[in-house]
N, C-alpha and C positions, 0 to 999 in steps of 0.2 A: 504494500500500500504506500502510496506516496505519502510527504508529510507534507501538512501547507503550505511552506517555502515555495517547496516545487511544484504545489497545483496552481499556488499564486501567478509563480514565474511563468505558466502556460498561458495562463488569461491575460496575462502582462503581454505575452509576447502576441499572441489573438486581437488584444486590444490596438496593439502599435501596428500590427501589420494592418488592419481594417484602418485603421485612421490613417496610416498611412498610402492606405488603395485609396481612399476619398479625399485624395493631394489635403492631408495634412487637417482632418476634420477637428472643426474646435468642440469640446462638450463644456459647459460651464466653464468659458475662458479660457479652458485646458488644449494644450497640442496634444492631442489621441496618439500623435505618432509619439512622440514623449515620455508619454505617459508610464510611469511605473504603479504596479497593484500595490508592490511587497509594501508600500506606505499609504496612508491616506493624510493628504492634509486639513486639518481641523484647524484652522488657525494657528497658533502655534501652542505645544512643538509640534513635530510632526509626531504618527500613530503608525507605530510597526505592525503589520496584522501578524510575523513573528512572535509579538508577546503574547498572543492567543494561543498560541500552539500547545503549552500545558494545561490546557482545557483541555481539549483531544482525551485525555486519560478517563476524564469526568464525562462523555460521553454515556455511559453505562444509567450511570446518573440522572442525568437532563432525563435522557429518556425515560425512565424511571418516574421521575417527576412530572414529564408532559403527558403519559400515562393516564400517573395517577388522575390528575386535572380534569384531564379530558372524559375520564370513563367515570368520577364523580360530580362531572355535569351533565352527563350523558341520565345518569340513573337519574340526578335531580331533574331534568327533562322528561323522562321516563316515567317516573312513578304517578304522576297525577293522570296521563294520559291510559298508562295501565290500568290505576283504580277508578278512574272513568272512562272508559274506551268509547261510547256511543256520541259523547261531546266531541269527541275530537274526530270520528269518523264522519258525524255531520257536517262538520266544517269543513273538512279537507274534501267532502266531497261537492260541496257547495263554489269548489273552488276546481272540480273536474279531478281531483286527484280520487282512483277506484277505492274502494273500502279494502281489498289486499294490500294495497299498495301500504294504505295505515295502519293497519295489522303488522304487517313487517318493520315499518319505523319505528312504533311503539316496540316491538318488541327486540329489536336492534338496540333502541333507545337505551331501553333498561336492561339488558339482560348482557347485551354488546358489553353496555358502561362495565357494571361488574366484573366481567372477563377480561375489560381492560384493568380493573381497580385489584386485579390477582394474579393477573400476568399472563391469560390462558389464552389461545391463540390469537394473538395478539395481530400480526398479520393479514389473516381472516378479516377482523371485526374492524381494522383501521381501513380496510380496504372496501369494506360496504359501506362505515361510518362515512367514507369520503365519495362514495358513490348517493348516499342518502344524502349530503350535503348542496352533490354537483345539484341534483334535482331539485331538490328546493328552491336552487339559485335560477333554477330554469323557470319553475312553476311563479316563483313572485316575479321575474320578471316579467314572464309571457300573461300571467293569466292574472297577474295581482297588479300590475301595473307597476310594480317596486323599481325603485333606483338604488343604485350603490347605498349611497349614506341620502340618508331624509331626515329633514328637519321638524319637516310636518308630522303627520299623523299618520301618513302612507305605511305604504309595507317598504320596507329596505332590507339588505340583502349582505352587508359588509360583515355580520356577524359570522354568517351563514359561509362565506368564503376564507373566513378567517380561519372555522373550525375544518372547513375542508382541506387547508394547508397544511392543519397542525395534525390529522387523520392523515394525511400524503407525509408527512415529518414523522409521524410514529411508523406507520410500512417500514420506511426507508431501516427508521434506525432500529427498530424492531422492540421487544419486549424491555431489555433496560436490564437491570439489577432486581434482585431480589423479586421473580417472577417464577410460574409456574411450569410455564416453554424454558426455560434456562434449566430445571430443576429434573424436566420430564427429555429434556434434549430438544428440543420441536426448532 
């Protein structure tokens, strides 16, 4: 596996060579061709993405922690629709989504959450959690009328893509520390 020096150095050199195909393209007053990753400047000093690199270790961790997060909101989302399921079916059907379809969210919802809040296939459950997400984001926009972020009273949809990233961020990194997939091998 690489360390992020040298995945930086990749995107460093991806970056110069694209700015420098588009004779010398400027991004926020930056020369693209110029351009080095391995730092950001923040005003001063300058910010080595270097000093991140013993996080790397703490991986195990995060994930562990974004987990946990995500699959004890999952259950608090979960449970009321659980213990009233006919409420929530009417609604979502009043809005064209099938009564399966909410049967399966509800019970993704709460049941997913858990298995994420245990460590149990982990995988699986981020991988329909982010598929249950993508949908949402399609249904408020197409059928609810939702915009990203709303001020009003509308349906918005920036929550909803938020947890879809962090379900696509658990896949990736998988169950984390002290999980039941780590325990059982999965």
């Amino acid at each position: 596996m690489q360390n992020l020096a040298e995945g930086v150095d990749a995107v460093s050199g991806a970056v110069r060579l694209f700015g420098g195909a588009f004779g010398g393209l400027r991004l926020l007053g930056c020369d693209c061709s110029k351009l080095n990753l391995n730092s950001i400047i923040i005003g001063e000093p300058v910010i080595h993405l270097a000093m991140f690199e013993p996080l790397v270790a703490y991986t195990q961790y995060f994930a562990l922690l974004l987990r946990a997060v995500v699959g004890l909101t999952l259950v608090l989302h979960g449970y009321p629709k659980l213990k009233s399921p006919k409420m929530a079916v009417e609604w979502m059907r009043a809005v064209g989504v099938p009564a399966t379809a909410v049967w399966l969210a509800i019970f993704l919802e709460f049941f997913g959450g858990l298995s994420l809040l245990i460590g149990f296939l982990v995988p699986l459950v981020a991988f329909f959690a982010a598929l249950e997400f993508a949908l949402i984001v399609v249904v408020k926009k197409s059928k609810m009328g939702g915009k990203y972020v709303r001020m009003d009273q509308g349906a918005s949809y920036e929550i909803d893509v938020t947890y879809l990233l962090l379900s696509l961020t658990i896949l990736v990194l998988g169950a984390g520390a002290l999980s039941l997939d780590a325990l059982l091998g999965i």
